[in-house]
PyMOL Python script that loads the backbone (N, CA, C, O; Angstrom):
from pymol import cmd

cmd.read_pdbstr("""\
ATOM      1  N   UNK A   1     100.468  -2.952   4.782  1.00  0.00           N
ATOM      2  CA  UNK A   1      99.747  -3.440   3.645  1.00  0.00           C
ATOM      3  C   UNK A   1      98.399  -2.730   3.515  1.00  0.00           C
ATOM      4  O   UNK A   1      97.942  -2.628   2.376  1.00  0.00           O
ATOM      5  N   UNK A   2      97.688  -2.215   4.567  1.00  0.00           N
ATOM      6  CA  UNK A   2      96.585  -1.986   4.527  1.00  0.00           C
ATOM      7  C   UNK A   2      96.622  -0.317   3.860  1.00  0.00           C
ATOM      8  O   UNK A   2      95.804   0.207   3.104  1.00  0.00           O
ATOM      9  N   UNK A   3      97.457   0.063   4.250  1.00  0.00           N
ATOM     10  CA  UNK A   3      97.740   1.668   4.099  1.00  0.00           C
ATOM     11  C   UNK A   3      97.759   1.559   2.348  1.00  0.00           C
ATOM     12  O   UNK A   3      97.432   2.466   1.582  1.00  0.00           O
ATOM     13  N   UNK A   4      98.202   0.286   1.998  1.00  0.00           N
ATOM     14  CA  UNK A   4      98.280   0.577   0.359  1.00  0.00           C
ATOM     15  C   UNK A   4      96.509   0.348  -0.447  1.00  0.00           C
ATOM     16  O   UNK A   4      96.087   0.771  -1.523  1.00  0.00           O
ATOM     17  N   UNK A   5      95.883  -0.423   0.542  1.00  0.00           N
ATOM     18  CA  UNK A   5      94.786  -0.364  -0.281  1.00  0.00           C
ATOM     19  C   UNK A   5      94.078   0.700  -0.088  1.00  0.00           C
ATOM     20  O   UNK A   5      93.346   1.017  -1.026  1.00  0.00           O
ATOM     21  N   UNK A   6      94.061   1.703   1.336  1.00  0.00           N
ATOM     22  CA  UNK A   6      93.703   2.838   1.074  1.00  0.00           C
ATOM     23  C   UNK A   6      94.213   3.747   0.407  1.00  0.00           C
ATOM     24  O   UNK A   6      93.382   4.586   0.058  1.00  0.00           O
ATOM     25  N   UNK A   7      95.266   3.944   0.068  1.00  0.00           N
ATOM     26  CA  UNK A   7      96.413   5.045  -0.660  1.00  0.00           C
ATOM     27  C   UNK A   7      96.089   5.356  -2.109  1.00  0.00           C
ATOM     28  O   UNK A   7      95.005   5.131  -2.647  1.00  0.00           O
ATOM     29  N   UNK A   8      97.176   5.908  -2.687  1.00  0.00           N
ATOM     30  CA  UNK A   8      96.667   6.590  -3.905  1.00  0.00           C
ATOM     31  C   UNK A   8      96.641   5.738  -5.337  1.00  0.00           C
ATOM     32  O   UNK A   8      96.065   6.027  -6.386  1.00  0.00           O
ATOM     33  N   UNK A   9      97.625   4.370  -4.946  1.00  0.00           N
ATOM     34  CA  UNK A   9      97.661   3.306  -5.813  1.00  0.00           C
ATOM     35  C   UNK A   9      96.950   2.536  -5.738  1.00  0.00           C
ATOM     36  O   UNK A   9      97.068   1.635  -4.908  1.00  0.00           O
ATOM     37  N   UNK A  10      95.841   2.625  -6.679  1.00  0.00           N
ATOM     38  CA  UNK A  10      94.568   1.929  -6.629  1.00  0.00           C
ATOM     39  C   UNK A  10      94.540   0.910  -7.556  1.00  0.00           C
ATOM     40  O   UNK A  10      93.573   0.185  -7.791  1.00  0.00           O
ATOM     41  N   UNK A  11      95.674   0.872  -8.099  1.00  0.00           N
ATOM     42  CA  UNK A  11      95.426  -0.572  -8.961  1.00  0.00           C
ATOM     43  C   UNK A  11      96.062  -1.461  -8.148  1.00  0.00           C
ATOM     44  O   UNK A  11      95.748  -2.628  -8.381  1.00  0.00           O
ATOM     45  N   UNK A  12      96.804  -1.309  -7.324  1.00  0.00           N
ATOM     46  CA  UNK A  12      97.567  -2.374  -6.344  1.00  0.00           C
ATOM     47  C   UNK A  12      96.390  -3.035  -5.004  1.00  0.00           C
ATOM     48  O   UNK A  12      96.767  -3.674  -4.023  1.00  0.00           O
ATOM     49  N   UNK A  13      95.247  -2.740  -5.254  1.00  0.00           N
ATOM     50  CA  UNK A  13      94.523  -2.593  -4.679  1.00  0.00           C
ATOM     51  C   UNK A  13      93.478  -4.254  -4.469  1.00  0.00           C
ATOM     52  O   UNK A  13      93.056  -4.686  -3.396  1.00  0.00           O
ATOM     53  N   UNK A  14      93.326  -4.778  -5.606  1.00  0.00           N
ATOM     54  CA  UNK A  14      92.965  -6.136  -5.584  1.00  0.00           C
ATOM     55  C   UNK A  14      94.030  -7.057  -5.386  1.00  0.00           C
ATOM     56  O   UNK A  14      93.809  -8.245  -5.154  1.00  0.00           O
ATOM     57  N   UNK A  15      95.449  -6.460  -5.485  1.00  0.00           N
ATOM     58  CA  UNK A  15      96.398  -7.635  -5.459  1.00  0.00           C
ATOM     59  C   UNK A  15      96.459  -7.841  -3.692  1.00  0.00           C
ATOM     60  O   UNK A  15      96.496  -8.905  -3.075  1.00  0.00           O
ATOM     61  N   UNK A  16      96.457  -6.542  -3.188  1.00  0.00           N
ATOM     62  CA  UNK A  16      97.136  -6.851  -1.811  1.00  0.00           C
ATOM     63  C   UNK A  16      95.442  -7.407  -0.889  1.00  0.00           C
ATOM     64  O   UNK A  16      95.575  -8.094   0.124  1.00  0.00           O
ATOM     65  N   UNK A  17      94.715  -7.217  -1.130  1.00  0.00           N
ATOM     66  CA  UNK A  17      93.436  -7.680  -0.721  1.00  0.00           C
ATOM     67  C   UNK A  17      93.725  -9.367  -0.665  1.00  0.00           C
ATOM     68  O   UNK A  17      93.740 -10.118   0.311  1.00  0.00           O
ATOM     69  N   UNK A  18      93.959  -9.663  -2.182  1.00  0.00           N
ATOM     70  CA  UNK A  18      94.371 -11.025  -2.015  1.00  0.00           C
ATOM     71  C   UNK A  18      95.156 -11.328  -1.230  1.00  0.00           C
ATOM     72  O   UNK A  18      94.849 -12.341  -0.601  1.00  0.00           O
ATOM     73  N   UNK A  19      96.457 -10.691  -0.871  1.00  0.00           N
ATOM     74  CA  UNK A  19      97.435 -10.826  -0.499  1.00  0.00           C
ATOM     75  C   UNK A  19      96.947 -11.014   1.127  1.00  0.00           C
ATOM     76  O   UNK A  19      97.193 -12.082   1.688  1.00  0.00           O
ATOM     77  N   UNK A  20      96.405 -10.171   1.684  1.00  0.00           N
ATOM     78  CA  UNK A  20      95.951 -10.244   3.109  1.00  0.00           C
ATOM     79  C   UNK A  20      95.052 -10.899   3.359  1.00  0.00           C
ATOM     80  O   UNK A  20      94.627 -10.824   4.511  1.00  0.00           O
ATOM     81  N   UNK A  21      94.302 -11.919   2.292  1.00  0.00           N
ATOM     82  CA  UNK A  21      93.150 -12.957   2.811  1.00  0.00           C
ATOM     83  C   UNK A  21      94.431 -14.384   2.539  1.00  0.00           C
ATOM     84  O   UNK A  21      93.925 -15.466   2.836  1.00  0.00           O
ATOM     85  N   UNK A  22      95.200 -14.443   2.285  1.00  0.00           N
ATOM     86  CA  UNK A  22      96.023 -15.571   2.241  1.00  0.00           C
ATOM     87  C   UNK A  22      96.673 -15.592   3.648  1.00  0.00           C
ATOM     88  O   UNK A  22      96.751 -16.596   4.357  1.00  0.00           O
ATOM     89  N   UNK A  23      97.160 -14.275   3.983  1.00  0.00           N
ATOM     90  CA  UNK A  23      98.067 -14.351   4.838  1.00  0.00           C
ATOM     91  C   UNK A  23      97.099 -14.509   6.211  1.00  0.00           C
ATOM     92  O   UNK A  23      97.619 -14.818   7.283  1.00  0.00           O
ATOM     93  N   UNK A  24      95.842 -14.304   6.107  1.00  0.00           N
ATOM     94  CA  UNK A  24      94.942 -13.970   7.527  1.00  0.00           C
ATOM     95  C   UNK A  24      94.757 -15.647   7.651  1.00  0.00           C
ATOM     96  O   UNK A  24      94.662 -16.191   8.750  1.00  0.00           O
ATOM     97  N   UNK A  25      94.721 -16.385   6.386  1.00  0.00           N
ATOM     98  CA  UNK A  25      94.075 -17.814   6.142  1.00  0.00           C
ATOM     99  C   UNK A  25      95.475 -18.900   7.203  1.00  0.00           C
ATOM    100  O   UNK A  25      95.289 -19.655   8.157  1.00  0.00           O
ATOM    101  N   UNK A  26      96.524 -18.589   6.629  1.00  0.00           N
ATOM    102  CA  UNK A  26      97.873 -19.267   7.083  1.00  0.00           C
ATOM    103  C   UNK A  26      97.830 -18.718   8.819  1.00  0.00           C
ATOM    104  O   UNK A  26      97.578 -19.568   9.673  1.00  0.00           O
ATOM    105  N   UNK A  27      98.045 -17.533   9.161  1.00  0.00           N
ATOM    106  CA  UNK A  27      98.423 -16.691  10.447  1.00  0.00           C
ATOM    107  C   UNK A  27      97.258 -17.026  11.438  1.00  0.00           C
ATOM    108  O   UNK A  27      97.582 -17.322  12.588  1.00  0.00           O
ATOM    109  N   UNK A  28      95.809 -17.005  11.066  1.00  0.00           N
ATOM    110  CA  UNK A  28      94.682 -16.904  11.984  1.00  0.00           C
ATOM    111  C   UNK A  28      95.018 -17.980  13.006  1.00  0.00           C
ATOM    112  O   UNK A  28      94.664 -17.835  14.176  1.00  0.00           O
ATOM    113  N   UNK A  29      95.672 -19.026  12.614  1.00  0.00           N
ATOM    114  CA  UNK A  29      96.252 -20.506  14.145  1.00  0.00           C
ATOM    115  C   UNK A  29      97.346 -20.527  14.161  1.00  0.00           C
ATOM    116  O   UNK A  29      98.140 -21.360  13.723  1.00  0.00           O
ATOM    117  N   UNK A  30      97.550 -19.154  14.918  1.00  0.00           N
ATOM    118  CA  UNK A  30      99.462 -19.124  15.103  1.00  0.00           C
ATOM    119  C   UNK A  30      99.431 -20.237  16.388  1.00  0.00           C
ATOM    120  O   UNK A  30      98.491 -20.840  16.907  1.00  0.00           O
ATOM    121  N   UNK A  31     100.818 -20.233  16.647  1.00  0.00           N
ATOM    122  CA  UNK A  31     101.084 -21.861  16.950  1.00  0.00           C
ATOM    123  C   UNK A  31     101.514 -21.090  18.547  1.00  0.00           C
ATOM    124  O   UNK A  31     102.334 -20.193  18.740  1.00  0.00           O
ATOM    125  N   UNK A  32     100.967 -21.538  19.171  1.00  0.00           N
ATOM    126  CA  UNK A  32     101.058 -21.590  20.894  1.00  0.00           C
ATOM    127  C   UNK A  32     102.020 -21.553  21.439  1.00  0.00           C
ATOM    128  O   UNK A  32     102.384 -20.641  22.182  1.00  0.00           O
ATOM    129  N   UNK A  33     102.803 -22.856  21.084  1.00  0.00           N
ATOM    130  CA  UNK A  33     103.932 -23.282  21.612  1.00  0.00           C
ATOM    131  C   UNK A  33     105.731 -22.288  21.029  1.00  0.00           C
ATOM    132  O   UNK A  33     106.710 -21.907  21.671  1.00  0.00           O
ATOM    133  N   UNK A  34     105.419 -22.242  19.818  1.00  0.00           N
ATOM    134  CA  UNK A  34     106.645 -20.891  19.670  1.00  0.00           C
ATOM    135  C   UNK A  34     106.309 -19.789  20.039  1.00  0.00           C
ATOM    136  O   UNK A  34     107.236 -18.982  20.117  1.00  0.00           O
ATOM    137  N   UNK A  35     104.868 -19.269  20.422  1.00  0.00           N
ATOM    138  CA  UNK A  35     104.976 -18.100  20.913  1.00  0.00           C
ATOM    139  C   UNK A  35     105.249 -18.222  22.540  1.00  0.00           C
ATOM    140  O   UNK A  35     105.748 -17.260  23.126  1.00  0.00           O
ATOM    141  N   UNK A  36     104.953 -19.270  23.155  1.00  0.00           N
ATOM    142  CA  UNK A  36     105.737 -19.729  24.413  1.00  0.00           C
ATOM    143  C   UNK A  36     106.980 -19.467  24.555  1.00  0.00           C
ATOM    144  O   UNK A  36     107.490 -18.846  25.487  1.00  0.00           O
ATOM    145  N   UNK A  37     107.618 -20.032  23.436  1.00  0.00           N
ATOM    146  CA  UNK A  37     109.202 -20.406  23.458  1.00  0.00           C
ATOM    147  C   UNK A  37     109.775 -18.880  23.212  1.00  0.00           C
ATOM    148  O   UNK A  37     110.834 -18.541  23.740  1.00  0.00           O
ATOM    149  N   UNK A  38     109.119 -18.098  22.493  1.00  0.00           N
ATOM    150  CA  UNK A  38     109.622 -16.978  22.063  1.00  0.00           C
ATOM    151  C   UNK A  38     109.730 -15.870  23.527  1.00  0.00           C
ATOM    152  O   UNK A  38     110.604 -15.142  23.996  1.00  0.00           O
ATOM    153  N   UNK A  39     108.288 -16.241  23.898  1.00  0.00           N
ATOM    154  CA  UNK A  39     108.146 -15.193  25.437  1.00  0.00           C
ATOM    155  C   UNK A  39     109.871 -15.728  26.440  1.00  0.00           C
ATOM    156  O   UNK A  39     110.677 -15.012  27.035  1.00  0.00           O
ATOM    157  N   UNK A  40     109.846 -17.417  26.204  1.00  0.00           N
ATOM    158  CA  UNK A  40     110.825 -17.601  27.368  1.00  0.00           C
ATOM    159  C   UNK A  40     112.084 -17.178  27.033  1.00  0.00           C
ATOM    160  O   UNK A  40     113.023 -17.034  27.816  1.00  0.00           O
ATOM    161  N   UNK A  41     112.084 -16.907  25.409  1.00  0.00           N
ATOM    162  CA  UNK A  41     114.045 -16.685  25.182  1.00  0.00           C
ATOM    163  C   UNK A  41     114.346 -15.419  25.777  1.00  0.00           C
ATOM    164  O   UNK A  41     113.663 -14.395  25.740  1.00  0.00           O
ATOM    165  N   UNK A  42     115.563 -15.632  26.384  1.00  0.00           N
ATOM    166  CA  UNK A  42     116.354 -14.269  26.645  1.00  0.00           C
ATOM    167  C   UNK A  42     116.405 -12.985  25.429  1.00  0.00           C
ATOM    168  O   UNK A  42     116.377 -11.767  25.605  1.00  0.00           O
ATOM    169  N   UNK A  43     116.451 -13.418  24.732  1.00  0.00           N
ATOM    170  CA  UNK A  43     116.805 -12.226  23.308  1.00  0.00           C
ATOM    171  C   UNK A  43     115.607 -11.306  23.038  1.00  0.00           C
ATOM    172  O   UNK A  43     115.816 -10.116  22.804  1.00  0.00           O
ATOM    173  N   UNK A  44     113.865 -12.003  23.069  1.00  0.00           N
ATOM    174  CA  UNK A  44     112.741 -12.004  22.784  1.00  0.00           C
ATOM    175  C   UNK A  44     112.027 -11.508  23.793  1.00  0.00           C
ATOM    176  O   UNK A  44     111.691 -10.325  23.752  1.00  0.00           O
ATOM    177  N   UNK A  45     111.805 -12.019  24.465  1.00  0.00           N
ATOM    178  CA  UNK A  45     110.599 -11.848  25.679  1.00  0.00           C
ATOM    179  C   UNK A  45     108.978 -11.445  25.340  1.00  0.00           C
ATOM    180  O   UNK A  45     108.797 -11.554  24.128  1.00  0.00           O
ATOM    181  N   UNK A  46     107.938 -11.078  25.946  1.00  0.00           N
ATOM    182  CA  UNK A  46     106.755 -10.655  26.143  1.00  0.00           C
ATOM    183  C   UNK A  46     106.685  -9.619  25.000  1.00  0.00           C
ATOM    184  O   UNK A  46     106.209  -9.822  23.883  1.00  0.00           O
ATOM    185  N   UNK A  47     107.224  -8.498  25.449  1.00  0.00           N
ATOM    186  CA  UNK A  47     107.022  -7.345  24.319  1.00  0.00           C
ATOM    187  C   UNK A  47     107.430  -7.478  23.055  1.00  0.00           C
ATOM    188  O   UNK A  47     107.362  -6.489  22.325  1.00  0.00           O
ATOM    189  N   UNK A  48     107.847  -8.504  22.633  1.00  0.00           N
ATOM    190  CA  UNK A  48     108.499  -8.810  21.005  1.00  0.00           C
ATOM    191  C   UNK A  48     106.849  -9.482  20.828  1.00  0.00           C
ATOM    192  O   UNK A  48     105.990  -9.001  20.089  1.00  0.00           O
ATOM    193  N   UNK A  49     106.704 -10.535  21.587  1.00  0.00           N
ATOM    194  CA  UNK A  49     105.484 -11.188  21.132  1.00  0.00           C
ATOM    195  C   UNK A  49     104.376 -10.121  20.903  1.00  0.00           C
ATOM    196  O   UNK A  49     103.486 -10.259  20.064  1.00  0.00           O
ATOM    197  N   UNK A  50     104.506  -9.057  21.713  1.00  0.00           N
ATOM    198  CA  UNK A  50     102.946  -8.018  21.816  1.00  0.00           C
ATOM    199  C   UNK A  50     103.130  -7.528  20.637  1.00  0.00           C
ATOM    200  O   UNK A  50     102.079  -7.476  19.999  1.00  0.00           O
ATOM    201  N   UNK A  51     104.340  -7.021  19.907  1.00  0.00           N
ATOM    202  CA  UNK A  51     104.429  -5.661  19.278  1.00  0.00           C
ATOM    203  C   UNK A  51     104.027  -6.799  17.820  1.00  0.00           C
ATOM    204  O   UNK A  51     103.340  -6.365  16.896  1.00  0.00           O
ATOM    205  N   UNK A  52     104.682  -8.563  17.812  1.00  0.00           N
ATOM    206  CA  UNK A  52     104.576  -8.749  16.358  1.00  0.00           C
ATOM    207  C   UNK A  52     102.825  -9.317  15.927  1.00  0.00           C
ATOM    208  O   UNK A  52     102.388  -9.531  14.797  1.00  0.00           O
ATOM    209  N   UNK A  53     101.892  -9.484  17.631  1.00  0.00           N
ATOM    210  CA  UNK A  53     100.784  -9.870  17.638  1.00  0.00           C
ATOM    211  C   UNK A  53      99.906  -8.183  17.288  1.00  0.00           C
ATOM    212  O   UNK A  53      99.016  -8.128  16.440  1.00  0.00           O
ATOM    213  N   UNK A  54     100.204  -7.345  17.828  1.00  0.00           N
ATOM    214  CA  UNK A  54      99.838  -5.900  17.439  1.00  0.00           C
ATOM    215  C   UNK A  54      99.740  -5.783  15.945  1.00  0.00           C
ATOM    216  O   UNK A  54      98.745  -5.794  15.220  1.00  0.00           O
ATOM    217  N   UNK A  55     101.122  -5.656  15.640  1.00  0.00           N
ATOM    218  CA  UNK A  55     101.303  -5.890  13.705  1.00  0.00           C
ATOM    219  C   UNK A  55     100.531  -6.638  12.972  1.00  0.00           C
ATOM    220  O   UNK A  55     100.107  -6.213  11.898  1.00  0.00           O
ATOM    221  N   UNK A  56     100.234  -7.824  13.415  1.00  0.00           N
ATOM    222  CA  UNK A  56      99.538  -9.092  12.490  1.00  0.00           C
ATOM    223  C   UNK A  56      98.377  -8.569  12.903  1.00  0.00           C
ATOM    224  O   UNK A  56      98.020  -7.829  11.986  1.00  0.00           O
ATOM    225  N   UNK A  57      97.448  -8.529  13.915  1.00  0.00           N
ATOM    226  CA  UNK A  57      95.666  -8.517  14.108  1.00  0.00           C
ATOM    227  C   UNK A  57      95.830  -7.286  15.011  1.00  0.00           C
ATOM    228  O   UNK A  57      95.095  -7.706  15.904  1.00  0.00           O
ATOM    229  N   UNK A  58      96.164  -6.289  15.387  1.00  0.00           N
ATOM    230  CA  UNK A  58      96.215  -5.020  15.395  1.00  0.00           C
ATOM    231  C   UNK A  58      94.837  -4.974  17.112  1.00  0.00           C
ATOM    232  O   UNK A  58      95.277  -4.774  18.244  1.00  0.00           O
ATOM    233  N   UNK A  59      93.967  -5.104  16.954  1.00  0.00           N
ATOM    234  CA  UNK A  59      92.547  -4.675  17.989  1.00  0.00           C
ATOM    235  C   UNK A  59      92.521  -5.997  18.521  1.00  0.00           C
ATOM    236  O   UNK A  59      92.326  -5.886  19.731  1.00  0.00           O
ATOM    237  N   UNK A  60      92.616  -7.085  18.225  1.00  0.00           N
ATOM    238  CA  UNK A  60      92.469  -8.611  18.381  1.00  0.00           C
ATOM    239  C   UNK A  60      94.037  -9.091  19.360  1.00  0.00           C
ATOM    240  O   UNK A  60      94.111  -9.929  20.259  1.00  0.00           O
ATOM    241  N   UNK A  61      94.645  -8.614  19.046  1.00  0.00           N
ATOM    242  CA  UNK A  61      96.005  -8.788  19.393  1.00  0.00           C
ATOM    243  C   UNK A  61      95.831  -8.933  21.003  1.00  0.00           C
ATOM    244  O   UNK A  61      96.545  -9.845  21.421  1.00  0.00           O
ATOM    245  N   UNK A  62      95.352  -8.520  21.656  1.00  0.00           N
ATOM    246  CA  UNK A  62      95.432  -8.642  23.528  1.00  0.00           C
ATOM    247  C   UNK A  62      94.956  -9.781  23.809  1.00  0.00           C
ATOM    248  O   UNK A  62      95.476 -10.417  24.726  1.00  0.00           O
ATOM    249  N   UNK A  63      93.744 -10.368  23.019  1.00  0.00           N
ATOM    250  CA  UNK A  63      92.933 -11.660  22.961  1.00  0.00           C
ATOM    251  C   UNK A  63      93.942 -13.007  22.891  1.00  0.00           C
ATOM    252  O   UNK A  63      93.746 -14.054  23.507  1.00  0.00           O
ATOM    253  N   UNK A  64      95.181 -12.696  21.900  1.00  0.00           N
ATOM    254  CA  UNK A  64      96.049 -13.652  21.395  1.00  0.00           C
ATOM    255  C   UNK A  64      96.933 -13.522  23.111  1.00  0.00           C
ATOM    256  O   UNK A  64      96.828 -14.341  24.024  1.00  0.00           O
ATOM    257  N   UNK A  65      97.632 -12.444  23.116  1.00  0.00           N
ATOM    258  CA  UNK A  65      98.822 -12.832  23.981  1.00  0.00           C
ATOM    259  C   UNK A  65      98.010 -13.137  25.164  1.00  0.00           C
ATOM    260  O   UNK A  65      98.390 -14.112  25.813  1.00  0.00           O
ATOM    261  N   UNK A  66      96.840 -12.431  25.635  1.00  0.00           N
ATOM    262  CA  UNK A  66      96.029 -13.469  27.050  1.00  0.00           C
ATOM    263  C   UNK A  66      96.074 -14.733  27.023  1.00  0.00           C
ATOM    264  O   UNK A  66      96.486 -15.359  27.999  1.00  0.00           O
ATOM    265  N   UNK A  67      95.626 -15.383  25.814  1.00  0.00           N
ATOM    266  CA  UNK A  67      95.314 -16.854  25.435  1.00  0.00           C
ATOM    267  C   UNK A  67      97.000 -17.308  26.170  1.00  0.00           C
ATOM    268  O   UNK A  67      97.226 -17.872  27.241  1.00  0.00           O
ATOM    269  N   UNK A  68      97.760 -16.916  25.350  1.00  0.00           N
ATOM    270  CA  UNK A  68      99.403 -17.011  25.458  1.00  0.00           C
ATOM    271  C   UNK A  68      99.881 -17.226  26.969  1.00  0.00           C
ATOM    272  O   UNK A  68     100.379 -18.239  27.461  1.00  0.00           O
ATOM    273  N   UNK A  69      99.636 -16.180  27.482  1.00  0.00           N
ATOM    274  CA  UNK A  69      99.843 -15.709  28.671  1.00  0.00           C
ATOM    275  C   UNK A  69      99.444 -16.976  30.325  1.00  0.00           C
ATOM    276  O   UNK A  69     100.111 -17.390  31.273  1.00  0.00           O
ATOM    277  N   UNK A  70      97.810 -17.170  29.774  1.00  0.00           N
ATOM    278  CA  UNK A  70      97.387 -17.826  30.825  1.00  0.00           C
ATOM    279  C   UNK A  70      97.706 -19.215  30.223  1.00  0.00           C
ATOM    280  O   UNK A  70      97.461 -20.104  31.038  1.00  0.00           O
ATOM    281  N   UNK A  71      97.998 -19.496  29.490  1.00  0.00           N
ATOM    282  CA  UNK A  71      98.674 -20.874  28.933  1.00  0.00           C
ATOM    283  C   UNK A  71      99.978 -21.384  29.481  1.00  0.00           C
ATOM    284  O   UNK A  71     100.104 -22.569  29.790  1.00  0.00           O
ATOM    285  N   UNK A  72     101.081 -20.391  29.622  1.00  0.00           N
ATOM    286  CA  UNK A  72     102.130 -20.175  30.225  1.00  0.00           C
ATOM    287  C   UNK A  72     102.188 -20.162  31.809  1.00  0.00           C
ATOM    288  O   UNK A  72     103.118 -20.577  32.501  1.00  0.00           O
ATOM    289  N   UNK A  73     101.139 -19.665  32.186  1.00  0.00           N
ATOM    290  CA  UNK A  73     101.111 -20.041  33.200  1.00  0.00           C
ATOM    291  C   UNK A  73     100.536 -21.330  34.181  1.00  0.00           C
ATOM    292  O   UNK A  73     100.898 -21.685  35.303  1.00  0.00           O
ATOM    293  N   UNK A  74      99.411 -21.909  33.203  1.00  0.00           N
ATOM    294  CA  UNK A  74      98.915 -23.104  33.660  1.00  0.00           C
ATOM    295  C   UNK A  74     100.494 -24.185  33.500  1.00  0.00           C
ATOM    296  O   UNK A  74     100.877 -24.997  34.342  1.00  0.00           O
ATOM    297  N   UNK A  75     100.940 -23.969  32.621  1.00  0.00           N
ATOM    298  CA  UNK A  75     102.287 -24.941  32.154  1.00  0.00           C
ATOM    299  C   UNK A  75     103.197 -24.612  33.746  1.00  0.00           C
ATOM    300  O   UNK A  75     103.828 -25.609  34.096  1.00  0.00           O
ATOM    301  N   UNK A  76     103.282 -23.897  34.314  1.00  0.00           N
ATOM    302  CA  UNK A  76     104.225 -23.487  35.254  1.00  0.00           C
ATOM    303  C   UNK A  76     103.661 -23.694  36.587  1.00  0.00           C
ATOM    304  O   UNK A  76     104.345 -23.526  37.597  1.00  0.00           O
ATOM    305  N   UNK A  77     102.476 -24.043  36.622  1.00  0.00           N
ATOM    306  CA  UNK A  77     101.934 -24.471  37.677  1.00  0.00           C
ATOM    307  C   UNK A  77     101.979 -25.163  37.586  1.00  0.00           C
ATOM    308  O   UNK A  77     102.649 -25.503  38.561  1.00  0.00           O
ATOM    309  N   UNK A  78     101.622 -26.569  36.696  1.00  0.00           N
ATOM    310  CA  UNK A  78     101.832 -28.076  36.582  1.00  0.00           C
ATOM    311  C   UNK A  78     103.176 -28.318  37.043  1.00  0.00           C
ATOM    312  O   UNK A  78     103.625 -29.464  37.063  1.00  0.00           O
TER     313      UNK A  78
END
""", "prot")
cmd.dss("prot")
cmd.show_as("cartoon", "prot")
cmd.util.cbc("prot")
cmd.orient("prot")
């Protein structure tokens, strides 16, 4: 999305702006517990979670799966 507001289509340019302050508004409190569930499925694991936390907040993204991470593990120590 971002590649389009820099790109050569500049009238698409206020739509997707909007478009990525909606989606940052909904996404910014992704939910803990499915990204738990997602790390534990067989199909999914860790690196599905990194690559779709990479995609969504890109530089921020290590911050999320740590949070994730040491969460998962306090749960497994209890």
């Amino acid at each position: 999305m971002l590649d389009t507001v820099k790109g050569s289509h500049f009238f698409l340019t206020p739509m997707v702006k909007q478009m990525q302050e909606k989606f940052n508004k909904y996404w910014i409190d992704y939910s803990l517990i499915l990204s738990c569930a997602t790390i534990l499925d067989p199909h999914y694991k860790l690196n599905y979670v990194q690559h779709c936390f990479t995609t969504i907040y890109d530089t921020h993204a290590s911050d999320f799966v740590q949070t994730i991470l040491s969460n998962l593990k306090l749960l497994f120590d209890e």
